[in-house]
C-alpha positions as CSV (number, residue, x, y, z in Angstrom):
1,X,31.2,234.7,-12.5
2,X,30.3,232.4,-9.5
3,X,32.4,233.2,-6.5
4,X,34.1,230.3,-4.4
5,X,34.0,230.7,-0.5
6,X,36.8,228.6,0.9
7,X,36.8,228.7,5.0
8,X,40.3,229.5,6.5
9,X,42.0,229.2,9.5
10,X,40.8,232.2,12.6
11,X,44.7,232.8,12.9
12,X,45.0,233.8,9.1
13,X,42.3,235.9,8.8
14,X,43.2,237.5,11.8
15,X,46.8,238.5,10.1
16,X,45.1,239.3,6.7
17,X,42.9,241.9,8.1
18,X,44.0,244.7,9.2
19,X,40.7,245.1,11.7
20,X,41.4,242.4,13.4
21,X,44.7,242.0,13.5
22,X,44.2,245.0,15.6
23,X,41.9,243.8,17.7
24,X,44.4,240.9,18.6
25,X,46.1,243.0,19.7
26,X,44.1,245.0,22.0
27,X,43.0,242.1,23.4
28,X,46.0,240.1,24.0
29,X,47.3,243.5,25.3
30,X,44.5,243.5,27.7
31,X,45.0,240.2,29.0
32,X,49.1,240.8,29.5
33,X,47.5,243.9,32.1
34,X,45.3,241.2,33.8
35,X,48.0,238.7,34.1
36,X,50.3,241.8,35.9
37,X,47.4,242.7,38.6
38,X,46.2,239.4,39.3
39,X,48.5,238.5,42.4
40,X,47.3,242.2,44.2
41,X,44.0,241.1,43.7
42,X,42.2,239.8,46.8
43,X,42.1,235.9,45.9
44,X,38.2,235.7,46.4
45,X,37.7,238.4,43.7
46,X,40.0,236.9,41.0
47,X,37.7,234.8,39.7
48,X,35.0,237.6,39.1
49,X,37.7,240.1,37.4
50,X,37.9,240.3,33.4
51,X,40.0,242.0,31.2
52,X,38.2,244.4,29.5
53,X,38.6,247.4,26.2
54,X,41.6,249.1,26.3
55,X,40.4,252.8,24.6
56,X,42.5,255.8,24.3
57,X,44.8,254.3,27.3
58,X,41.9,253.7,29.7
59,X,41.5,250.3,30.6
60,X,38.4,248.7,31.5
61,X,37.9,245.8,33.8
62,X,34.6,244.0,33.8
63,X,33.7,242.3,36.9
64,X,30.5,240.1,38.3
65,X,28.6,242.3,40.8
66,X,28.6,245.9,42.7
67,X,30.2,244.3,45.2
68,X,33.3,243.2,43.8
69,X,33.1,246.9,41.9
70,X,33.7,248.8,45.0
71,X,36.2,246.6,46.5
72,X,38.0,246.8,43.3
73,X,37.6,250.9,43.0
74,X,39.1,250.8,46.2
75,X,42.7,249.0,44.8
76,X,42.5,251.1,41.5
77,X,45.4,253.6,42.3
78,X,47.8,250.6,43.4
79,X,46.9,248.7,40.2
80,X,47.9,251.4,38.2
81,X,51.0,252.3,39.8
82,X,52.0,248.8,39.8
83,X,51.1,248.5,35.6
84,X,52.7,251.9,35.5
85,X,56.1,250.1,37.3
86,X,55.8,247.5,34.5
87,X,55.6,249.6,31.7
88,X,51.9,249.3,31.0
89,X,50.9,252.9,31.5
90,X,47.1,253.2,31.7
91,X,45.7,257.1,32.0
92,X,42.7,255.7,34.3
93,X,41.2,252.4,35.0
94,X,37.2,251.7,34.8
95,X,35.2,249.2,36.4
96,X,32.1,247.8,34.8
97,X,29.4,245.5,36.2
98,X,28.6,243.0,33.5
99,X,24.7,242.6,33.3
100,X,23.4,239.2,33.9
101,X,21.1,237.7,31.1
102,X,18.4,234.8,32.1
């Protein structure tokens, strides 16, 4: 029997799989937490914040350098309060330094 591969659509694959349907999810739920911090981010740094994993309610925030890593430890407990005020409870909130490649 020869088997057919037809390509479909990112979207429909996305709702026929269980596996990624949740990581949709996660991800768009990430992004919705971004989207709620972003005005009490310094405006210099909001360009070097990403959303990040959300595992077993931590949140993680990727961001370009050390630099905008410790200014950014330094506003974690009012980002969470303010998530927490929005409904989006997070247990903690990690920063990680994404690694430059070339």
């Amino acid at each position: 029997m020869q088997r057919r591969h037809h390509a479909i659509p990112l979207q429909q694959a996305v709702q026929e799989s269980p596996t990624f349907a949740l990581l949709a999810s996660r991800l768009r739920e990430s992004s919705e937490r971004l989207q709620t911090i972003r005005n009490l981010l310094p405006a210099p740094l909001r360009a070097s914040v990403q959303a990040g994993p959300i595992e077993d309610g931590a949140w993680c925030l990727l961001v370009s350098s050390n630099a905008v890593a410790a200014k950014l430890r330094q506003l974690v407990p009012a980002l969470q309060a303010h998530l927490n005020t929005k409904g989006m409870a997070v247990n903690s909130i990690r920063i990680k330094v994404q690694s430059r490649i070339g």
